[in-house]
C-alpha positions as CSV (number, residue, x, y, z in Angstrom):
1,X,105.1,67.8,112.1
2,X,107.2,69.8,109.8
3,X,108.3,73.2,110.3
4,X,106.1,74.6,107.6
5,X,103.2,73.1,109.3
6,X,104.0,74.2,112.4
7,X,104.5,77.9,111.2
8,X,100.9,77.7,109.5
9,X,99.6,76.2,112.5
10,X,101.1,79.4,114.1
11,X,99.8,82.0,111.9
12,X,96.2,80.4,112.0
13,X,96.3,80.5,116.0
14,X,97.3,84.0,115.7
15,X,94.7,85.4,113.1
16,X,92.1,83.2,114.9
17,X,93.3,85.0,118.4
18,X,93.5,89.1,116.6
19,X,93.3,89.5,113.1
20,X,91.1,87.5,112.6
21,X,87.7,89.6,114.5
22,X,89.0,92.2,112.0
23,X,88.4,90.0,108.5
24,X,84.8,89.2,110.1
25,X,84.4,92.4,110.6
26,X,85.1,92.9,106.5
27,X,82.3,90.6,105.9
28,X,85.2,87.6,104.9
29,X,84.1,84.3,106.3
30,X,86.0,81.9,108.1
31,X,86.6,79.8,105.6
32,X,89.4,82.0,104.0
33,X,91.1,82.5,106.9
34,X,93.5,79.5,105.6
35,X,93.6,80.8,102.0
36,X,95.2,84.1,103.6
37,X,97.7,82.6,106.1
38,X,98.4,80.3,103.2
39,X,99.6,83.6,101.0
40,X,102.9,84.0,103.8
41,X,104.1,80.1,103.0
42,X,106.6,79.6,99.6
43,X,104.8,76.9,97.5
44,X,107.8,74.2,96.1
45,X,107.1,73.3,92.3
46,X,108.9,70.1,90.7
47,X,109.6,70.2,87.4
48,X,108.2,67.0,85.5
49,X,110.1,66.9,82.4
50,X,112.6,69.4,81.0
51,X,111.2,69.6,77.9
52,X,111.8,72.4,75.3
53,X,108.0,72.7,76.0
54,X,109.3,73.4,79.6
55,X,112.1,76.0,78.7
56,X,111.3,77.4,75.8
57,X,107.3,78.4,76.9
58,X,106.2,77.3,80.5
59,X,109.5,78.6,82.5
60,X,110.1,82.7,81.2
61,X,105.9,82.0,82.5
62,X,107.0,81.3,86.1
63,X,109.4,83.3,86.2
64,X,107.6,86.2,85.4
65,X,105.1,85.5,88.8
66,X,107.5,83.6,90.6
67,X,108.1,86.7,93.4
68,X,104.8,88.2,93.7
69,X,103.0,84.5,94.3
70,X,106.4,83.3,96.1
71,X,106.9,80.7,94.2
72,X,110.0,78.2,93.9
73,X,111.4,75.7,91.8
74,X,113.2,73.1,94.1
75,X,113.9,70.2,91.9
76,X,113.3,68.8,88.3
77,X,112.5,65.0,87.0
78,X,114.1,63.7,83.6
79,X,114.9,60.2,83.2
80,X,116.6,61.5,80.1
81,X,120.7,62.4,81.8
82,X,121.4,65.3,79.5
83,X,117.8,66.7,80.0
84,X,118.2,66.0,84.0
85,X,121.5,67.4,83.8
86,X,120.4,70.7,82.0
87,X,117.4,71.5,83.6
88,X,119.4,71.1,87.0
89,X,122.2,73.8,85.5
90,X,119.7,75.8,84.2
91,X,117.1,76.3,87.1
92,X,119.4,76.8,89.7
93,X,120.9,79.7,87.6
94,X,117.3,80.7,87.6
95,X,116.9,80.7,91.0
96,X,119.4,81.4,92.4
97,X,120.1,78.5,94.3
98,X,120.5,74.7,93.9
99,X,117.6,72.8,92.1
100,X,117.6,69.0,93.3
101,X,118.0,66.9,89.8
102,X,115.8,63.8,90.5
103,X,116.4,60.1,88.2
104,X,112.6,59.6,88.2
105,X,109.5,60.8,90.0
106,X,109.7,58.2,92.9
107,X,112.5,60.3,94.3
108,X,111.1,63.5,92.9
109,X,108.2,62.7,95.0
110,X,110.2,62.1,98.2
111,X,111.3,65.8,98.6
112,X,109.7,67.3,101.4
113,X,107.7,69.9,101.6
114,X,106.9,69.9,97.8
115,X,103.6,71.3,97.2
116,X,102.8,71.2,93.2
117,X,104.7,70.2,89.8
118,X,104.7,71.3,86.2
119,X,104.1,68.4,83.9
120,X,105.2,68.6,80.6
121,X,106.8,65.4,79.3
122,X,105.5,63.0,75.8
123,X,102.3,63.0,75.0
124,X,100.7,60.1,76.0
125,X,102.5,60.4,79.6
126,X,100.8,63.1,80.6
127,X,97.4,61.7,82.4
128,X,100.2,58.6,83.9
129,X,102.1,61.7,85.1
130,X,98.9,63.5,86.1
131,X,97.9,60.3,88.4
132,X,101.0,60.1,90.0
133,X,100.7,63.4,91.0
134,X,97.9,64.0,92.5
135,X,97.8,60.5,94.6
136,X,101.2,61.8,95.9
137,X,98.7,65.2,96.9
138,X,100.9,67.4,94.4
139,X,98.6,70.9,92.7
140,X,99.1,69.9,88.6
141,X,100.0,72.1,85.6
142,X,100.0,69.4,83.2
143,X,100.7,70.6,79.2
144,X,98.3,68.7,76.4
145,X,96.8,66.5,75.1
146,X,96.1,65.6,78.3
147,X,95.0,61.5,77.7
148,X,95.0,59.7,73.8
149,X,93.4,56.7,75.3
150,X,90.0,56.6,77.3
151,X,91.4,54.2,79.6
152,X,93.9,57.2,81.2
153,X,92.1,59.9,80.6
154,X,89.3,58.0,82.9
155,X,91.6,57.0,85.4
156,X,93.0,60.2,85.6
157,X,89.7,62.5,85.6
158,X,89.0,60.0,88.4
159,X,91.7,60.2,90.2
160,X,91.7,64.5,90.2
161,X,88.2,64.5,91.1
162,X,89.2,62.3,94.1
163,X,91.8,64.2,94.9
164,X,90.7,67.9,95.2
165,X,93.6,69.1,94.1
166,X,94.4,72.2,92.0
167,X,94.7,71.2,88.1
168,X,95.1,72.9,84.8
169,X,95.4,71.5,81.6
170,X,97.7,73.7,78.8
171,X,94.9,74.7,76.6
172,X,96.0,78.2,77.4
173,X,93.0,79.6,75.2
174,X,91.1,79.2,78.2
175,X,93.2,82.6,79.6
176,X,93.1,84.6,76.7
177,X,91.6,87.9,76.8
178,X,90.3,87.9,73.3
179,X,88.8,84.6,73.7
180,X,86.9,85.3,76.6
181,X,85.0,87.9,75.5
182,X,84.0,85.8,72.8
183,X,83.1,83.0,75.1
184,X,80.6,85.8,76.6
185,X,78.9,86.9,73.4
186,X,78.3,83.3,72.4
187,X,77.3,82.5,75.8
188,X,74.7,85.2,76.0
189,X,72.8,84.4,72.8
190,X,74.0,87.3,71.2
191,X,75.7,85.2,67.9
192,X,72.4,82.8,68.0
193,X,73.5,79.3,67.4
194,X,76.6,78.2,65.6
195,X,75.6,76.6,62.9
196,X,79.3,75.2,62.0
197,X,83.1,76.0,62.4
198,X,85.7,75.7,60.3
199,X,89.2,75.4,61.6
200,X,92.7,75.0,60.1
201,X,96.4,74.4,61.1
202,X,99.1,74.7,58.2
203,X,102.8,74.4,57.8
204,X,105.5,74.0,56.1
205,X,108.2,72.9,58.5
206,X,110.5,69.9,57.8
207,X,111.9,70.2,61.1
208,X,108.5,70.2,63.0
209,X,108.6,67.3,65.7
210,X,112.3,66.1,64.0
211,X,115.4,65.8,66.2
212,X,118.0,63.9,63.9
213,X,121.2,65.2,65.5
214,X,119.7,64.5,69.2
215,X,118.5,61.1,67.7
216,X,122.5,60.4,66.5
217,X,123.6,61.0,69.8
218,X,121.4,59.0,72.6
219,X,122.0,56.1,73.9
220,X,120.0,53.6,75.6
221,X,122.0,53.7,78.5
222,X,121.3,57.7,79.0
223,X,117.9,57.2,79.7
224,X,114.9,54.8,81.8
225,X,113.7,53.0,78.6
226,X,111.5,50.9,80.5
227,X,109.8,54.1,82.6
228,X,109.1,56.2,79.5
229,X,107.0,53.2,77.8
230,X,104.6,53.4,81.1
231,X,101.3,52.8,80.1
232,X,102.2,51.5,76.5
233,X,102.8,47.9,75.3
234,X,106.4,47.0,76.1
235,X,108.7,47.9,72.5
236,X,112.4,47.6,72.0
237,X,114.1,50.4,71.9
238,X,114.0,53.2,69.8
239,X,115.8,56.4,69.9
240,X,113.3,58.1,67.4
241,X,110.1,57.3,69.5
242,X,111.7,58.5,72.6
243,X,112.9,61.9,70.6
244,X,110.5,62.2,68.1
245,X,107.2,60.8,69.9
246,X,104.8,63.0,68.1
247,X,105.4,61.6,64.6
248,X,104.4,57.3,66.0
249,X,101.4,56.5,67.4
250,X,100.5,55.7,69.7
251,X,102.9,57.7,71.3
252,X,100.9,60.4,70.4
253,X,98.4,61.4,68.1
254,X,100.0,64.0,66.2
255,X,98.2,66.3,64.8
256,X,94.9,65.3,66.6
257,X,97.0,65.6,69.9
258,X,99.5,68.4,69.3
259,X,97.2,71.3,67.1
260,X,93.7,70.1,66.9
261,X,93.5,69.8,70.7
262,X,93.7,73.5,71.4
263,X,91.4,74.5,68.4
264,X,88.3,72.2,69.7
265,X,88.4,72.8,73.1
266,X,87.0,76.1,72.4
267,X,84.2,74.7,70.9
268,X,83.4,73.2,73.6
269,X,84.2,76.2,75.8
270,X,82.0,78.5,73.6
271,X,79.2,75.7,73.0
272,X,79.1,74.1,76.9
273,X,78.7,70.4,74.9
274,X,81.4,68.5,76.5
275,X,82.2,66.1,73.1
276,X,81.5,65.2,69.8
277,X,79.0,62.8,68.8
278,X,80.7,61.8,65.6
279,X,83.6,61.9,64.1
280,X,84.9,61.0,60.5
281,X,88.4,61.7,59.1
282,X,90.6,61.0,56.9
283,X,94.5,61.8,55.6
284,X,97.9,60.5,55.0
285,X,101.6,60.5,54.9
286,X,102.0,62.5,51.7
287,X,104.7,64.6,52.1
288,X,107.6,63.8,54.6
289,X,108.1,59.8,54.1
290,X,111.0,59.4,56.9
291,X,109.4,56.5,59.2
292,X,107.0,58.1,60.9
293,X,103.2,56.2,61.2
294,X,101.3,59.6,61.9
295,X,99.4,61.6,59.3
296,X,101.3,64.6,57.7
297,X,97.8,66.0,56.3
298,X,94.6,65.6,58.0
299,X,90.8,66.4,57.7
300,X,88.2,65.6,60.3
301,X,84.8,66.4,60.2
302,X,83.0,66.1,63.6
303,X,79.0,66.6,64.3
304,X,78.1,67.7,67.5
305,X,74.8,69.2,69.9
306,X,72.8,67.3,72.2
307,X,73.0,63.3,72.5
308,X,69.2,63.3,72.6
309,X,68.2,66.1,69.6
310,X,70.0,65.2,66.6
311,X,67.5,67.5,64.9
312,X,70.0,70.4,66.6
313,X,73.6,70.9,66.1
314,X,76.3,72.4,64.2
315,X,79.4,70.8,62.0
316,X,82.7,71.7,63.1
317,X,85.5,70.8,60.2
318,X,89.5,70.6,61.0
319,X,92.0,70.3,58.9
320,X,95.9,70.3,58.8
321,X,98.8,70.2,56.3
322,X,102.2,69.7,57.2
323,X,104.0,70.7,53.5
324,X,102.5,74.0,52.6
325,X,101.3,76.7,55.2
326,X,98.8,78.9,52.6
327,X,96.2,79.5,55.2
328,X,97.8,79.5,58.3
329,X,95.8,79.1,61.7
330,X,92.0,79.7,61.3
331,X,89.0,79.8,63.7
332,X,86.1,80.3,61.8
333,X,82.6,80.4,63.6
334,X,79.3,80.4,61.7
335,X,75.6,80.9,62.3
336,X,72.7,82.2,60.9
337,X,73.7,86.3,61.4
338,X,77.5,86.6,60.6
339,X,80.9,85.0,61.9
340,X,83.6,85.3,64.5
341,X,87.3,85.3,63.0
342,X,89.8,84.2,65.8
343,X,92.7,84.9,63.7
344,X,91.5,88.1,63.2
345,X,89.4,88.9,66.5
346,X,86.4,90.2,65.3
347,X,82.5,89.7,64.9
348,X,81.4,90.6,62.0
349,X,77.4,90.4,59.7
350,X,80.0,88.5,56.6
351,X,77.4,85.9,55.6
352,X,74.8,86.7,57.6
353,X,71.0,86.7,56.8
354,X,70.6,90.0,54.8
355,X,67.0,92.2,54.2
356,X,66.6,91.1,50.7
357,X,66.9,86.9,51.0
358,X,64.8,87.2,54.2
359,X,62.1,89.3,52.8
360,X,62.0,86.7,50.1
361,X,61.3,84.0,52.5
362,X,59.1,85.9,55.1
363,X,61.7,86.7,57.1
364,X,63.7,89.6,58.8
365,X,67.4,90.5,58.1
366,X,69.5,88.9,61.0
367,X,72.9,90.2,61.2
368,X,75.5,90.2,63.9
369,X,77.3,93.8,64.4
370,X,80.7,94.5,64.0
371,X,83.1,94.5,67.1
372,X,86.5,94.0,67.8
373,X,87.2,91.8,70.1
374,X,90.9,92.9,71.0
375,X,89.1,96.2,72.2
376,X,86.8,94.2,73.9
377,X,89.6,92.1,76.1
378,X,91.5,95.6,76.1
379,X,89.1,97.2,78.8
380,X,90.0,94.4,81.0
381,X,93.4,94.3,83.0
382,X,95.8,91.3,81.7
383,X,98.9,90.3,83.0
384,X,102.4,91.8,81.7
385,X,104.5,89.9,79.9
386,X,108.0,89.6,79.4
387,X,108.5,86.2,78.2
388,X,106.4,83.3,76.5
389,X,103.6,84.2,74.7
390,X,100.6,86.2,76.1
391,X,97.9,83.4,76.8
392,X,100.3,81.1,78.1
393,X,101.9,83.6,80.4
394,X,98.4,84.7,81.4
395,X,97.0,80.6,81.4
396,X,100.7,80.0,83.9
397,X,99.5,83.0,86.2
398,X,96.4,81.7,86.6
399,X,97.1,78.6,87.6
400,X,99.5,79.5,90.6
401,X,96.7,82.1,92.0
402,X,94.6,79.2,92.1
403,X,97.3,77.1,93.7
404,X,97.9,79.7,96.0
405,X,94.3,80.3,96.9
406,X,93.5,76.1,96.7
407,X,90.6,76.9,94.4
408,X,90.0,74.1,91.5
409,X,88.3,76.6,89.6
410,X,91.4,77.1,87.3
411,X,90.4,78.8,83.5
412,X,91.5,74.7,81.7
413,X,90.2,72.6,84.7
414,X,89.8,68.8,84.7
415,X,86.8,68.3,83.1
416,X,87.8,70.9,79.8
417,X,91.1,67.7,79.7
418,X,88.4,65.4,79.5
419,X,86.3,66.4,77.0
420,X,89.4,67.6,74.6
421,X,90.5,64.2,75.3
422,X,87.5,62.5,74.1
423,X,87.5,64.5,70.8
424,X,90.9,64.0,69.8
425,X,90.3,59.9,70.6
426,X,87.4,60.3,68.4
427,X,89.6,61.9,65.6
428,X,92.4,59.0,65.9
429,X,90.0,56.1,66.0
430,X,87.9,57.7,62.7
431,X,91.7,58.3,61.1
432,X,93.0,54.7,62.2
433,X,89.8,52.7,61.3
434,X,88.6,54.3,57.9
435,X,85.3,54.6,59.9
436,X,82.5,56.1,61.6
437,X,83.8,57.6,65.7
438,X,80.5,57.6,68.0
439,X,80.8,58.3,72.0
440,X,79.2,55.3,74.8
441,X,78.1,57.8,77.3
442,X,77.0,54.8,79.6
443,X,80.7,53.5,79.0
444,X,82.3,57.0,78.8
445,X,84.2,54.8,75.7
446,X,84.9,55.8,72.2
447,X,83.6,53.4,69.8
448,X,83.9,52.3,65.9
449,X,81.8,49.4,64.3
450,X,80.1,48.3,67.3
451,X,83.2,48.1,69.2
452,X,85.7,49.8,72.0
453,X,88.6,52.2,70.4
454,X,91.8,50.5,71.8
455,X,95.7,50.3,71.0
């Protein structure tokens, strides 16, 4: 038995023995009793991938609850050298003492005593990464798209749910303030049903998901070739598919994976339907012609409600530019009495069903009323932040509460990977096959013409 196990063994005897009459007297059952002794022990976090994801967003997160939660960072994985190398020189700094620098995750996951990691490695490695995880009993913060195939993001949904442990997907929507009190009004028939949403993702960024002078550099020999490919067909290699992932499929989905993964799963957080049940898109390389088999422009068009009414249901349409950003990011909601503006945060009666068309008809004026959501979410206490943006320093916290209670119930759990999962499959298949996208719920497969989705 190891010391840590021996000290919680410890505590418990002694809360059982004392403190613990005085929590029953407080009404707290004896359930939590572990949850609390459990709040005295330093939980160990591996780093999965030194990422810029990881540095740039995910670590000034930790950092900033690291003391309060007592939480640690005892060792990172890269099987890239110079990624391995920095993330070793950096965290220690950050912590203020040595960080183990581990060649892969077999020896990450031979540490003792490590109790959770932070995933955030290529795209289509994250449900691989996920699995490994969780059958080695480590808590997961695992960054999207969670799965592009159905085949991991099954195995991986299956192998959480098995599990029990603490998971949460980066969809960091899910902890935004603003967000969740439009959740609520949605949620409590106050907007009536959405009739359709309209959401958009532009840029104009030559650079975006390009790393030419890190491409000159690497070598084959600087990194586990073999390793990264995991769950893909076996492929020579490539120094621009281990860099620049996001721009080859199926490596990743691009778009689909990267921008319209985050957008959708609030529609299914506002709506409670866990999926599409079509999808139809279409696009191109247009713009930036350097290689690259993913889409620099984008539109999908997805129907959804429920898989046994298609009398009832609402339209939601995406689209994305790579080569000229007029637009920006939009999240436009729709129904019958007005709209809710994301990008904006408010509810407002702009289209809604005014007195003189519904008298015309029969009918009375139905119009929403105009709120703000950022007062809204301002009433309610959110965390400070000093680093990384608000929602992801917010979606971070919340996940090492829940890892420091042990309660699933994180804001992005499991199930919100699965469905966001499903949708963006449904985009790439439509995209990749020029047709139709439906969902097999007997199958829990995407299909097109009659037949499975597959690499």
């Amino acid at each position: 038995m190891t010391d840590k196990k021996n000290r919680r063994e410890f505590l418990k005897l002694s809360m059982m023995g004392g403190a613990g009459i005085a929590l029953s007297a407080m009404g707290m059952p004896a359930s939590s009793y572990g949850r609390i002794i459990g709040a005295n022990d330093r939980v160990n976090v591996g780093v999965v991938g030194f990422s810029d994801r990881f540095r740039q967003a995910l670590m000034p997160c930790f950092l900033n609850h690291k003391d309060k939660l007592n939480f640690d960072i005892v060792a990172v994985s890269d099987i890239w050298n110079r990624r391995r190398e920095e993330g070793q020189k950096t965290l220690s700094k950050k912590m203020g003492h040595s960080v183990k620098a581990c060649v892969n995750n077999d020896e990450l996951y031979r540490i003792k005593d490590l109790d959770a990691v932070m995933i955030a490695t290529a795209d289509f490695q994250h449900a691989f990464h996920t699995i490994e995880a969780v059958k080695n009993k480590k808590d997961v913060y695992c960054e999207k798209p969670f799965a592009e195939t159905m085949e991991d993001a099954r195995n991986a949904l299956k192998a959480v749910k098995e599990s029990g442990k603490v998971f949460q997907v980066g969809t960091q929507r899910r902890s935004g303030a603003t967000y969740h009190e439009a959740a609520k009004f949605v949620q409590a028939g106050k907007f009536g049903p959405i009739t359709m949403v309209e959401m958009t993702w532009n840029v104009n960024q030559p650079g975006r998901w390009r790393r030419p002078e890190l491409v000159k550099d690497i070598r084959e020999s600087d990194v586990d070739w073999n390793r990264f490919l995991c769950s893909r067909p076996k492929d020579n290699w490539d120094p621009r598919k281990y860099l620049e992932y996001r721009l080859f499929w199926p490596y990743s989905s691009g778009i689909f994976g990267q921008w319209m993964t985050h957008q959708i799963d609030t529609v299914h957080w506002f709506s409670g339907l866990k999926h599409p049940r079509s999808a139809v898109a279409n696009g191109g390389i247009y713009q930036w012609k350097d290689g690259r088999t993913n889409a620099d422009t984008l539109t999908a068009v997805f129907d959804y409600g429920p898989s046994n009414d298609p009398s009832t249901g609402f339209q939601v349409v995406y689209s994305s530019r790579f080569h000229n950003s007029a637009g920006g990011t939009k999240e436009l909601y729709f129904s019958n009495g007005g709209m809710i503006d994301m990008s904006t945060n408010k509810i407002s009666p702009t289209g809604g069903l005014r007195e003189n068309e519904a008298k015309a008809m029969g009918m009375k004026a139905n119009l929403l009323p105009s709120m703000d959501l950022s007062a809204e979410a301002a009433k309610v206490e959110t965390s400070a932040n000093t680093g990384g943006d608000e929602t992801t320093d917010a979606h971070v916290r919340n996940w090492m509460e829940c890892v420091r209670k042990q309660d699933v119930k994180t804001n992005a759990p499991i199930e919100a990977a699965y469905s966001h999962s499903i949708a963006l499959i449904m985009g790439t298949a439509a995209y990749r096959s020029g047709m139709k996208a439906t969902f097999d719920e007997e199958k829990q497969d995407v299909m097109v013409g009659g037949k499975v989705f597959t690499l």
